[in-house]
CHARMM-style PDB file with segment names, atoms N, HN, CA, C and O in Angstrom:
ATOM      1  N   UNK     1     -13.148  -8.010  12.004  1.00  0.00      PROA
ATOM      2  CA  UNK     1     -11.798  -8.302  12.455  1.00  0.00      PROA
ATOM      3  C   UNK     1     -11.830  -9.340  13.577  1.00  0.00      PROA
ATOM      4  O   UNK     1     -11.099 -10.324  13.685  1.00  0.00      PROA
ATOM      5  N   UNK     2     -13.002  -8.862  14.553  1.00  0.00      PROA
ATOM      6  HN  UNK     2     -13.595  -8.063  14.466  1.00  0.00      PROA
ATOM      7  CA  UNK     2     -12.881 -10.145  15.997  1.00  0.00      PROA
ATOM      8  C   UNK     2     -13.387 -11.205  14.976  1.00  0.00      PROA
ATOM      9  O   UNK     2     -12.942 -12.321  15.242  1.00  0.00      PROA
ATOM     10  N   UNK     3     -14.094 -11.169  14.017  1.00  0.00      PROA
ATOM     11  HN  UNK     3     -14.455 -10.262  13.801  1.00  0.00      PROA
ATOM     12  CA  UNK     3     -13.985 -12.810  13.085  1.00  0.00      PROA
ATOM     13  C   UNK     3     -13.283 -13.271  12.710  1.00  0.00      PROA
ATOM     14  O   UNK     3     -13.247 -14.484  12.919  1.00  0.00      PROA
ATOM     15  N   UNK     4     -12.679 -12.915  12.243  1.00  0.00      PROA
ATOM     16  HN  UNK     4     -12.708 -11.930  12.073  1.00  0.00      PROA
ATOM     17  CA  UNK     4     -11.177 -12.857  11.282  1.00  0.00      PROA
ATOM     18  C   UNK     4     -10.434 -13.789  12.567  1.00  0.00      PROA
ATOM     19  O   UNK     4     -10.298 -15.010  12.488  1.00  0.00      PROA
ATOM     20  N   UNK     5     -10.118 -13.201  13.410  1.00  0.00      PROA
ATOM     21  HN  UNK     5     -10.228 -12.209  13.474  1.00  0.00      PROA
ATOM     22  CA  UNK     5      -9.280 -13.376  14.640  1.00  0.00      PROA
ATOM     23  C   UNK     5      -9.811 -14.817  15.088  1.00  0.00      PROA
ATOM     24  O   UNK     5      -8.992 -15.644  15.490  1.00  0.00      PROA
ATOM     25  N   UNK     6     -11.093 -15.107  15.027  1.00  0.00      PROA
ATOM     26  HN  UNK     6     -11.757 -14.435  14.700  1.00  0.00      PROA
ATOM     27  CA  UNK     6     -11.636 -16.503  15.851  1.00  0.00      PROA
ATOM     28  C   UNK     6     -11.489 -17.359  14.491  1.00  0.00      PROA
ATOM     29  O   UNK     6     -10.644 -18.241  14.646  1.00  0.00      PROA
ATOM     30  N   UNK     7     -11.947 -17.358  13.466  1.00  0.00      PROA
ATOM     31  HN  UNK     7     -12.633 -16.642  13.339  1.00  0.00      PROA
ATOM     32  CA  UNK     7     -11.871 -18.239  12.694  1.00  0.00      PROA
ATOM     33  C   UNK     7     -10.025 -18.666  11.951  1.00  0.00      PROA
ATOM     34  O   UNK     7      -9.683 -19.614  11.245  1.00  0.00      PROA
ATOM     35  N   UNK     8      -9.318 -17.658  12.431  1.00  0.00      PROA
ATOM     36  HN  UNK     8      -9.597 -16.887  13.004  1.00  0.00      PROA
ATOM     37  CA  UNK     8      -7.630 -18.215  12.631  1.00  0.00      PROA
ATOM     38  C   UNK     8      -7.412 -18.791  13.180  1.00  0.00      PROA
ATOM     39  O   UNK     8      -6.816 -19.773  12.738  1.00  0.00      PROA
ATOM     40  N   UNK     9      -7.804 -18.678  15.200  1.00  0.00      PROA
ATOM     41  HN  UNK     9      -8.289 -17.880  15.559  1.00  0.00      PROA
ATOM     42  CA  UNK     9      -7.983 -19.597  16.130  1.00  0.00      PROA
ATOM     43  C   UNK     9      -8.206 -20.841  15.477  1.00  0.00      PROA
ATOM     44  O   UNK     9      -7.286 -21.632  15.267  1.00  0.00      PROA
ATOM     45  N   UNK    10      -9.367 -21.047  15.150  1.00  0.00      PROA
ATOM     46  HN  UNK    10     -10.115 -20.405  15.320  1.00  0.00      PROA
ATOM     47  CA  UNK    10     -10.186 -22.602  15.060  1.00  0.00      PROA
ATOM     48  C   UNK    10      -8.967 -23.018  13.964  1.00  0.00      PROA
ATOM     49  O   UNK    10      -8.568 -24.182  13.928  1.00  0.00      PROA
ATOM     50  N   UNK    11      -8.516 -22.185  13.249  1.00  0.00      PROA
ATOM     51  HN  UNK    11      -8.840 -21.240  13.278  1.00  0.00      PROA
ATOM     52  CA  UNK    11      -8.058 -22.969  12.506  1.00  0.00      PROA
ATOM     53  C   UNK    11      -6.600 -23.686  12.730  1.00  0.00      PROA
ATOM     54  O   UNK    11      -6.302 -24.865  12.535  1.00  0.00      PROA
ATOM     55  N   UNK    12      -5.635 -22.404  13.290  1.00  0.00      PROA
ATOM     56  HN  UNK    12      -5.877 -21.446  13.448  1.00  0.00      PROA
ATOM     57  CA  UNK    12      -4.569 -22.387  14.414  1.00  0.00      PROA
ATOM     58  C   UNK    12      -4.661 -24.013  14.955  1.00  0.00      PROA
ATOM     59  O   UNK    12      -3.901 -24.904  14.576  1.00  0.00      PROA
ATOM     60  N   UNK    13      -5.831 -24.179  15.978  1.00  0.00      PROA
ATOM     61  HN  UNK    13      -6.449 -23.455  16.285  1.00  0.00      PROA
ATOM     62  CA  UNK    13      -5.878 -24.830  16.559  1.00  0.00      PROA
ATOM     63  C   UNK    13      -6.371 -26.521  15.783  1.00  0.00      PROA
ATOM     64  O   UNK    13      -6.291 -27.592  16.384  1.00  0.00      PROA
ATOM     65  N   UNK    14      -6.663 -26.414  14.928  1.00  0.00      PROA
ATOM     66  HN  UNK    14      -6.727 -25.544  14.439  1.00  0.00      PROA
ATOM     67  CA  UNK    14      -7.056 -27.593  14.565  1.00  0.00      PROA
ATOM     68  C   UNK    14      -5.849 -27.997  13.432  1.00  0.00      PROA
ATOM     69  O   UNK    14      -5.542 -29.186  13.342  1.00  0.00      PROA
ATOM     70  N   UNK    15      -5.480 -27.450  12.962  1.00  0.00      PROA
ATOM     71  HN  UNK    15      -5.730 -26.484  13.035  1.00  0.00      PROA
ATOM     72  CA  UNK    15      -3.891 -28.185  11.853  1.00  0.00      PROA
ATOM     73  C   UNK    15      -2.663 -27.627  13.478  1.00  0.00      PROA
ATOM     74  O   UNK    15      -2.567 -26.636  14.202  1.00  0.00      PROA
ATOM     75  N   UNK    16      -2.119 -28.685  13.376  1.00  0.00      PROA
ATOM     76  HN  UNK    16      -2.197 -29.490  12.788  1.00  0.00      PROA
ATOM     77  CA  UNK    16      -0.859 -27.986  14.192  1.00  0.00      PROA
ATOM     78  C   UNK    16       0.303 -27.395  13.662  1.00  0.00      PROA
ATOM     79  O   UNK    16       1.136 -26.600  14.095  1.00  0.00      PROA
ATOM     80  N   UNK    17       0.094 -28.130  12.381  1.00  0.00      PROA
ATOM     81  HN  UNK    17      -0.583 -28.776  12.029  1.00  0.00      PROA
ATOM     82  CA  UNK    17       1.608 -27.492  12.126  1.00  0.00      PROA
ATOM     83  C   UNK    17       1.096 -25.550  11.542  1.00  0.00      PROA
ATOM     84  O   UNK    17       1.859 -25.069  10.705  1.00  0.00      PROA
ATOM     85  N   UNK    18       0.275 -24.928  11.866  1.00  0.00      PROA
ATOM     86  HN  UNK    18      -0.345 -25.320  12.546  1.00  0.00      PROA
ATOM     87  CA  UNK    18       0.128 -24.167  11.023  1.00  0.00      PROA
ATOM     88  C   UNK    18      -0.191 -22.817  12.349  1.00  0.00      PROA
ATOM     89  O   UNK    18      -0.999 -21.889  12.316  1.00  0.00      PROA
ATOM     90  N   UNK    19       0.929 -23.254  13.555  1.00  0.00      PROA
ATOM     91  HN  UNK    19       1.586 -24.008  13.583  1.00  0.00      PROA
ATOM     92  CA  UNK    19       0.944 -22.419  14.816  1.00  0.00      PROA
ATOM     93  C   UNK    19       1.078 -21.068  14.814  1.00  0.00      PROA
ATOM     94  O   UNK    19       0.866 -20.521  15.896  1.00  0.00      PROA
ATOM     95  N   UNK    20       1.331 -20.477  14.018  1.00  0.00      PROA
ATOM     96  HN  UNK    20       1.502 -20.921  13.139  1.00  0.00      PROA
ATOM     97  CA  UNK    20       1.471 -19.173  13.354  1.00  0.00      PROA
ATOM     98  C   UNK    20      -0.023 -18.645  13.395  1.00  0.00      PROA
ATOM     99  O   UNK    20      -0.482 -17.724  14.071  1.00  0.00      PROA
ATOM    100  N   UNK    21      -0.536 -19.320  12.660  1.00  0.00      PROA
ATOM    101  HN  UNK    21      -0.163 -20.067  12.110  1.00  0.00      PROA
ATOM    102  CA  UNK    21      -1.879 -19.112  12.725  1.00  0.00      PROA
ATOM    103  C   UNK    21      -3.007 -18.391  13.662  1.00  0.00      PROA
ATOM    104  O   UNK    21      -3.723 -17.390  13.640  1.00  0.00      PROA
ATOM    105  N   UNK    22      -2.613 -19.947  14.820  1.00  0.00      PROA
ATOM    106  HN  UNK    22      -2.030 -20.760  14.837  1.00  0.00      PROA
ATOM    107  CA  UNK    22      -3.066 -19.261  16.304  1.00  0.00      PROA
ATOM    108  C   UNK    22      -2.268 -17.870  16.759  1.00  0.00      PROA
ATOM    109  O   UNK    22      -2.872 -16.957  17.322  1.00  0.00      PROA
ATOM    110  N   UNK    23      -1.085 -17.817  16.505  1.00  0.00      PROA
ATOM    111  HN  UNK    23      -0.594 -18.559  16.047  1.00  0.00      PROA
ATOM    112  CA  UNK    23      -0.706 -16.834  17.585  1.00  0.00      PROA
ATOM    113  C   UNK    23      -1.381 -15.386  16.307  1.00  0.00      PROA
ATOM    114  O   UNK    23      -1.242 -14.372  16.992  1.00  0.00      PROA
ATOM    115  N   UNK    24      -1.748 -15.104  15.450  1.00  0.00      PROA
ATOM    116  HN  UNK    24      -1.861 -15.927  14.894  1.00  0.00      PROA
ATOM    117  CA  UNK    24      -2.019 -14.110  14.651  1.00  0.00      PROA
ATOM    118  C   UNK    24      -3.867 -13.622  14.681  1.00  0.00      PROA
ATOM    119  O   UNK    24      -4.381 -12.545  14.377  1.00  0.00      PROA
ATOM    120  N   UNK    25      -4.530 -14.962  15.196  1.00  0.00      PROA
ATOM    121  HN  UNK    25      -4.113 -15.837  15.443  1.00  0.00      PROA
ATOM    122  CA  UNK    25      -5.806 -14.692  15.101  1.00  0.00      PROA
ATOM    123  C   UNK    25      -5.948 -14.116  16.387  1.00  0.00      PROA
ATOM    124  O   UNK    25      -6.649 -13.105  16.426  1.00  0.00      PROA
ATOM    125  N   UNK    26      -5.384 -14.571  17.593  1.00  0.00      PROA
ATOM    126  HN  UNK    26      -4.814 -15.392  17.561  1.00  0.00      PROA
ATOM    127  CA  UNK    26      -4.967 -14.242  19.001  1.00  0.00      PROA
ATOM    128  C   UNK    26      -5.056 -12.710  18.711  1.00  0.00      PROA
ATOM    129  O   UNK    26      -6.044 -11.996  18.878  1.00  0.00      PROA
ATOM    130  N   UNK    27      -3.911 -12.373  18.275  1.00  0.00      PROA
ATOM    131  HN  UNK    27      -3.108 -12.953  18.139  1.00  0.00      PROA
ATOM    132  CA  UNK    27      -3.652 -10.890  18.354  1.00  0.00      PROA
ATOM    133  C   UNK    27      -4.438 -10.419  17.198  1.00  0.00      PROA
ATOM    134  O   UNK    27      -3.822  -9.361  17.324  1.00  0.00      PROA
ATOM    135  N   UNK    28      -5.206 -10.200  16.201  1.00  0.00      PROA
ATOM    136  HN  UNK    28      -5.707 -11.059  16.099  1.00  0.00      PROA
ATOM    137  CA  UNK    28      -6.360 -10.001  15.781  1.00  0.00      PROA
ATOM    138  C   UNK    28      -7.564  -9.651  16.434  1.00  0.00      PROA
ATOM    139  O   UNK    28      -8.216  -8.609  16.357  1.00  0.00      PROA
ATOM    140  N   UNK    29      -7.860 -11.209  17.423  1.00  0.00      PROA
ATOM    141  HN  UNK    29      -7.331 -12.056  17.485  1.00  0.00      PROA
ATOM    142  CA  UNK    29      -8.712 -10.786  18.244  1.00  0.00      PROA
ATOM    143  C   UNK    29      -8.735  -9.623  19.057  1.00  0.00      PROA
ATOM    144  O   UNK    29      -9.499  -8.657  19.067  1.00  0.00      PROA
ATOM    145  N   UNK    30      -8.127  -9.801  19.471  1.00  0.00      PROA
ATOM    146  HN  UNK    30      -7.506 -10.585  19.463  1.00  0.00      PROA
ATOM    147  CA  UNK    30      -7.572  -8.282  20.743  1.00  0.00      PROA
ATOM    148  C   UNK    30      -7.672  -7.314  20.279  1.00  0.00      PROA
ATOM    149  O   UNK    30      -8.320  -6.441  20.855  1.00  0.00      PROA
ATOM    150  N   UNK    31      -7.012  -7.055  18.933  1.00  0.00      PROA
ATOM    151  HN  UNK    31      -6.485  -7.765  18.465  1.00  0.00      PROA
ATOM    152  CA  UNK    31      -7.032  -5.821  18.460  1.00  0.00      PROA
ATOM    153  C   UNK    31      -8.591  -4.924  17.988  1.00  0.00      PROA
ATOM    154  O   UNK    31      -8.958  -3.782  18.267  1.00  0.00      PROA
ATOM    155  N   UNK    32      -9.290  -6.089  17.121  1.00  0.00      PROA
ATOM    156  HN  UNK    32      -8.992  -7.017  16.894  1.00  0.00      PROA
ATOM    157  CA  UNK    32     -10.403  -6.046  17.418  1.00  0.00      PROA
ATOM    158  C   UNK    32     -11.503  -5.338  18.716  1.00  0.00      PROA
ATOM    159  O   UNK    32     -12.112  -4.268  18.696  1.00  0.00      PROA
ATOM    160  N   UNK    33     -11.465  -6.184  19.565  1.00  0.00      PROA
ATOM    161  HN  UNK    33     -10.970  -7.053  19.582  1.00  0.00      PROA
ATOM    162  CA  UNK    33     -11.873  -6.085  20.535  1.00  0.00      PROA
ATOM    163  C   UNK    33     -11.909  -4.579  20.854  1.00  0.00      PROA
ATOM    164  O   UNK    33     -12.837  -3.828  21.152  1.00  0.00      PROA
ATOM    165  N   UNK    34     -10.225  -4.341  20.647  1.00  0.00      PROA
ATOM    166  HN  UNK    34      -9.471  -4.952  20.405  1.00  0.00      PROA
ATOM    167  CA  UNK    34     -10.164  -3.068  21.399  1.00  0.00      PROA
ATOM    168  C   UNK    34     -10.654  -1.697  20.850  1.00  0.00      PROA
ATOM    169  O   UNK    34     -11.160  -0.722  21.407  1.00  0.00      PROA
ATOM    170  N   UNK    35     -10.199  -2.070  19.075  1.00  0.00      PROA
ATOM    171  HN  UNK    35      -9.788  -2.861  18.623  1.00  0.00      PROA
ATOM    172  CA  UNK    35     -11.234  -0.910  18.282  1.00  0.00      PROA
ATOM    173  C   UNK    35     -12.531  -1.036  18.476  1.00  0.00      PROA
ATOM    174  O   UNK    35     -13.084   0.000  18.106  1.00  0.00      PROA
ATOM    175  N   UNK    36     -13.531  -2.070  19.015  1.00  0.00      PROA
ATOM    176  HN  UNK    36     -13.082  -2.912  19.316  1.00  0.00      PROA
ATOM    177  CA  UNK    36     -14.525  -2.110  18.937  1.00  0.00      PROA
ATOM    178  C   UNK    36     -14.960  -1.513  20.791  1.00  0.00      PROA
ATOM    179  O   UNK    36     -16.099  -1.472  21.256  1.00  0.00      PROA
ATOM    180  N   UNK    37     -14.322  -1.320  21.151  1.00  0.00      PROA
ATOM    181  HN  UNK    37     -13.397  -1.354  20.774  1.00  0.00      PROA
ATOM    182  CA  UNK    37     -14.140  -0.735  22.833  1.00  0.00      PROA
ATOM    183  C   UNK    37     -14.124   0.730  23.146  1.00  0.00      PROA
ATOM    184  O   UNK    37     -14.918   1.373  23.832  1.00  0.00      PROA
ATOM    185  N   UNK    38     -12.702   1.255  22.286  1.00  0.00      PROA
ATOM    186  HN  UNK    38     -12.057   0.733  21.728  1.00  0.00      PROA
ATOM    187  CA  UNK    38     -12.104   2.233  22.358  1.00  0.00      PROA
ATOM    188  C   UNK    38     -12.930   3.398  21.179  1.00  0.00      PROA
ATOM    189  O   UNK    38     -12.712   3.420  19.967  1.00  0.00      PROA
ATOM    190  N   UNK    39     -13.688   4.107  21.768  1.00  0.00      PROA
ATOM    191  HN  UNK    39     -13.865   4.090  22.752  1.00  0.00      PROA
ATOM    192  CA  UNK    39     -14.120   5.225  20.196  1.00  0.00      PROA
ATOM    193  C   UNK    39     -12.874   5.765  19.364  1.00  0.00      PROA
ATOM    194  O   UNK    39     -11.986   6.150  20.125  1.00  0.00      PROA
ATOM    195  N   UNK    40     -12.530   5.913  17.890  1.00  0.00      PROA
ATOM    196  HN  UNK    40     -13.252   5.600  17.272  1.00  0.00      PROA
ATOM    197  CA  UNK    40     -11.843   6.175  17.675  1.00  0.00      PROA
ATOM    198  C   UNK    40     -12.251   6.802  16.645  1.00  0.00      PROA
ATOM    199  O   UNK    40     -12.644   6.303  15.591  1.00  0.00      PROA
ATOM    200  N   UNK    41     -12.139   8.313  17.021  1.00  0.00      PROA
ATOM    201  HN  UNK    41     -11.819   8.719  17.878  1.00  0.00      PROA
ATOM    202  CA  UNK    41     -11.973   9.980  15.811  1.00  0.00      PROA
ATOM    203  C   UNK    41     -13.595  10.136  16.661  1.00  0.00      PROA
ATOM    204  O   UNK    41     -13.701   9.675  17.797  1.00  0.00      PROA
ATOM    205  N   UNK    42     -14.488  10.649  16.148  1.00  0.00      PROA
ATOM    206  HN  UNK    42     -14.402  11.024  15.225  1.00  0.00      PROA
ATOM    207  CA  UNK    42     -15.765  11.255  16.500  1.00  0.00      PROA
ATOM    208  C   UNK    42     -16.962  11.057  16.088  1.00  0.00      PROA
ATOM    209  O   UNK    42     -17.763  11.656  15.371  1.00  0.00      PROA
ATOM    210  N   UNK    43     -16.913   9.443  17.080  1.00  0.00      PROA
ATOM    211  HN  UNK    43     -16.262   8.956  17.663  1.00  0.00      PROA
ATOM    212  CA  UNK    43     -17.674   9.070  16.926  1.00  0.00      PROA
ATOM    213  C   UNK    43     -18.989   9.252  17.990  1.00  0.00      PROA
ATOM    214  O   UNK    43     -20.035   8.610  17.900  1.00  0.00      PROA
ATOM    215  N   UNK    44     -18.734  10.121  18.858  1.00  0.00      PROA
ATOM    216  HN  UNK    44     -17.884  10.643  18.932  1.00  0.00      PROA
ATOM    217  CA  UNK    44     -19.505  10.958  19.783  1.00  0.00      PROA
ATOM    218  C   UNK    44     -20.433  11.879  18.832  1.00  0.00      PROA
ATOM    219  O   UNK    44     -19.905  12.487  17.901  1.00  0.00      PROA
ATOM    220  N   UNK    45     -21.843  11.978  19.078  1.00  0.00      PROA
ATOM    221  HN  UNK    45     -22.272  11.485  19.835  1.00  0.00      PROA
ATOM    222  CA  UNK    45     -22.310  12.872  18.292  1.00  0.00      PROA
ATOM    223  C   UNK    45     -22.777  13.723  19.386  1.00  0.00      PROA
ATOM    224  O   UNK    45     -23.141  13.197  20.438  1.00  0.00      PROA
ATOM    225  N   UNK    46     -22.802  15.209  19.205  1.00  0.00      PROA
ATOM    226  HN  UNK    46     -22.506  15.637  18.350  1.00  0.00      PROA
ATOM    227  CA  UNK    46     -22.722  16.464  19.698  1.00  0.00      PROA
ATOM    228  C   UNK    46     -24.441  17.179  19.704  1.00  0.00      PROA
ATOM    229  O   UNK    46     -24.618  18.108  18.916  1.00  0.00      PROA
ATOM    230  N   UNK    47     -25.554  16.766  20.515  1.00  0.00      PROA
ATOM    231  HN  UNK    47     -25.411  16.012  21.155  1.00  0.00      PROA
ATOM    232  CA  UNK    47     -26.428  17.666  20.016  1.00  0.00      PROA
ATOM    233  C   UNK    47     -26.991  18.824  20.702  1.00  0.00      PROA
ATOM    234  O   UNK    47     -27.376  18.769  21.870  1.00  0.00      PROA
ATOM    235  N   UNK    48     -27.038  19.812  20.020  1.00  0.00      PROA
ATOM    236  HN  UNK    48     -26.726  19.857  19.071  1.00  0.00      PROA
ATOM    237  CA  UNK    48     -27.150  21.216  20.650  1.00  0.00      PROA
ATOM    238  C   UNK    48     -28.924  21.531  20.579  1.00  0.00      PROA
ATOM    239  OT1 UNK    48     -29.381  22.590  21.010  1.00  0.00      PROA
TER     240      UNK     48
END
């Protein structure tokens, strides 16, 4: 997904008319980022 997100950027950024682009890989990125930050369900393993 943070790929996804940078290779929209580059692309965002290199056609202009296609500004949508940037602002979607932007928030991709982030989102990314943040699942890759944030543990999400259980992913903690428990050993006894």
């Amino acid at each position: 997904m943070v790929t996804l997100g940078i290779i929209l950027i580059i692309v965002g950024l290199l056609v202009d008319s296609l500004s949508i682009l940037l602002t979607i890989g932007i928030i991709l990125l982030i989102v990314g980022l943040i699942l890759n930050l944030v543990p999400i369900g259980g992913t903690r393993r428990r050993v006894f």
